[in-house]
C-alpha positions, -999 to +999 in steps of 0.1 A: +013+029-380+025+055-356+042+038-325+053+059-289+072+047-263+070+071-227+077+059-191+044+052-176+031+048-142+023+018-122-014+022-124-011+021-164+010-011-165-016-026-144-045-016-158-029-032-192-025-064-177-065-068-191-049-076-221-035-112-206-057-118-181-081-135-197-051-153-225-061-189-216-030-216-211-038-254-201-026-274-177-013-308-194-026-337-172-022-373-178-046-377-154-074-348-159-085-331-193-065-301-206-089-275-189-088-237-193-069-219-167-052-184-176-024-168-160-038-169-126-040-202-110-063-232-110-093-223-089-104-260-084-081-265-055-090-252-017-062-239-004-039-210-017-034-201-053-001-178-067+009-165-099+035-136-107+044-125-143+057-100-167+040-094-203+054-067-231+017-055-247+013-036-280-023-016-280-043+009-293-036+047-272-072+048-269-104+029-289-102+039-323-066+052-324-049+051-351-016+050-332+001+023-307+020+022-272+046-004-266+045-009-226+050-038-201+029-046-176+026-071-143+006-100-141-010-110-106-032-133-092-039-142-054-066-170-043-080-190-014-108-213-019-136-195-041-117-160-036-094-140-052-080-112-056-062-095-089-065-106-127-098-124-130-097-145-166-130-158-169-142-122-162-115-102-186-109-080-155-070-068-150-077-063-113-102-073-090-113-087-061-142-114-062-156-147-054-165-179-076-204-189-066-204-220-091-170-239-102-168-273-115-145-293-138-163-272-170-188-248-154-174-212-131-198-184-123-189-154-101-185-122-096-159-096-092-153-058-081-125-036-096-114-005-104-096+018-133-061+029-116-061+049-144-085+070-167-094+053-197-090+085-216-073+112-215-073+144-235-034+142-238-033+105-250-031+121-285-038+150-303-067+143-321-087+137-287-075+175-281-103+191-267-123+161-253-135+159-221-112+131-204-130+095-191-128+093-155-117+064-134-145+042-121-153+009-101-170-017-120-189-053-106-187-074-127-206-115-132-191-137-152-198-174-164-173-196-186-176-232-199-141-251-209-141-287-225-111-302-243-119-285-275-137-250-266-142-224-245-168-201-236-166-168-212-196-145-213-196-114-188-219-082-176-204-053-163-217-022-146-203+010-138-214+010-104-198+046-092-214+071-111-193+081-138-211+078-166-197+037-182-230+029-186-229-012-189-213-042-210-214-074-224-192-099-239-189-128-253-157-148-264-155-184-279-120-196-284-112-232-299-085-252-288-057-276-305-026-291-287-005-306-317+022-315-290+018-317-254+030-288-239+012-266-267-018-254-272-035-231-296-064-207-297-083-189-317-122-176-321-147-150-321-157-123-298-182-094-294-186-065-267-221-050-268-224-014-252-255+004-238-265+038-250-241+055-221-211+033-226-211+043-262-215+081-257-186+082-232-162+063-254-175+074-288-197+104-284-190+140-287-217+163-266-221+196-276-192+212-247-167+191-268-177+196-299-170+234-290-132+229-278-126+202-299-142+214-334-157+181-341-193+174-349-214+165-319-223+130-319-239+101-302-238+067-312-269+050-291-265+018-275-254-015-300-223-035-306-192-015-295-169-041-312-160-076-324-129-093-327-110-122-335-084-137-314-056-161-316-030-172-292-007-199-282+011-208-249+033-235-240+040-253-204+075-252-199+066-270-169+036-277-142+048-237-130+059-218-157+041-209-194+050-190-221+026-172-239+012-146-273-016-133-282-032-113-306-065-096-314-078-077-344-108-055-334-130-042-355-153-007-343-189-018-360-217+007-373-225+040-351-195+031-329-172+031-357-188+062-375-179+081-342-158+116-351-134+105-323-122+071-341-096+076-364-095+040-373-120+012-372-095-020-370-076-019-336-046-043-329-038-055-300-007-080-297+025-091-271+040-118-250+040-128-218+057-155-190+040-166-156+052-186-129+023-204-111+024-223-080 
């Protein structure tokens, strides 16, 4: 495995948050069941929710990259009632701005607006994308559901490109189970699966025929269909009711036409790290 290391720029640490927003730690109650929070706050309270961290993220230069970048990245959450603004768990979105329009004990719906601070994709990411035609930054809204009971959880989300450049839609669906063999730590693991609609899948794995020219590989285009499933595992421990301690790690795999893309050089992506938060 080919790993870089390069200064990057505010906008990419954020955007890499995504990988931890949605890493699920529990709050350990003797009064109230071990229910899902993540590294933002608890969104069953009223008043004003805070969390600050840091996370050190291994993942894939681009989908279907056969090589990795090391970089850290910042982990923040503001909230006030049903609102908030930053990393959004239950909707895998690294930052946002959005509203709950359902929460309970078990049950959140809502929905959220954010935007890439950063392209996706560039041409210069790595060489073998020489030639490509880079993904451009876009805003996406986003609705998002989750269930948590003691032993499970369930986060299912939608989200559209809503400014024109060409992201098409997604879905996804995660289902993590849950085991605390002491109190303070708990661990996760389960399946996951992103489907992608016909223009989501030609941005990020097809090759039209202006590419194909400067870039020498075949023109190509995948239709919509499963963009990728996963498997995750994690673990996070309470050092106390404000800070965790958290890793995580997740082996994708690019399925069918996706995978069969000319641009992916290699159909198992892993993406792994650390992280600490300090909630209050």
């Amino acid at each position: 495995m080919h790993v870089t290391k390069r200064p990057v720029c505010l906008g990419r640490l954020v955007a890499l948050s995504a990988l931890f927003a949605a890493f699920p730690v529990f709050a350990q109650s003797s009064s109230t069941p071990a229910a899902v929070a993540s590294t933002a706050p608890e969104v069953t309270d009223d008043g004003w929710r805070f969390s600050l961290g840091v996370g050190v993220f291994a993942t894939p230069k681009y989908q279907g990259a056969s090589s990795t970048r090391f970089q850290p990245a910042p982990l923040v959450s503001v909230g006030y009632g049903r609102f908030f603004v930053g990393s959004v768990a239950d909707a895998n979105v690294p930052l946002g701005l959005g509203a709950y329009l359902y929460r309970d004990s078990h049950f959140r719906v809502g929905v959220a607006l954010s935007y890439d601070l950063v392209k996706p994709r560039k041409a210069s990411d790595d060489d073998h994308l020489r030639g490509l035609s880079d993904i451009d930054s876009t805003a996406h809204a986003t609705l998002f559901a989750s269930y948590n009971i003691d032993w499970l959880s369930v986060v299912g989300a939608v989200s559209q490109d809503v400014a024109g450049k060409h992201e098409g839609t997604t879905a996804s669906l995660d289902l993590l189970g849950k085991y605390s063999p002491v109190n303070q730590l708990t661990l996760t693991a389960g399946p996951g699966v992103t489907w992608g609609s016909s223009q989501y899948n030609q941005t990020f794995f097809g090759v039209n025929a202006e590419d194909s020219a400067r870039s020498g590989l075949p023109t190509y285009s995948p239709g919509s269909g499963i963009a990728a499933v996963r498997l995750t595992a994690g673990a996070s421990y309470a050092l106390n009711k404000h800070w965790n301690l958290g890793a995580r790690i997740v082996a994708s795999r690019l399925p069918g036409a996706v995978g069969n893309s000319p641009i992916v050089e290699k159909k198992t992506q892993m993406t792994y790290g650390a992280f600490a938060n300090y909630s209050f």
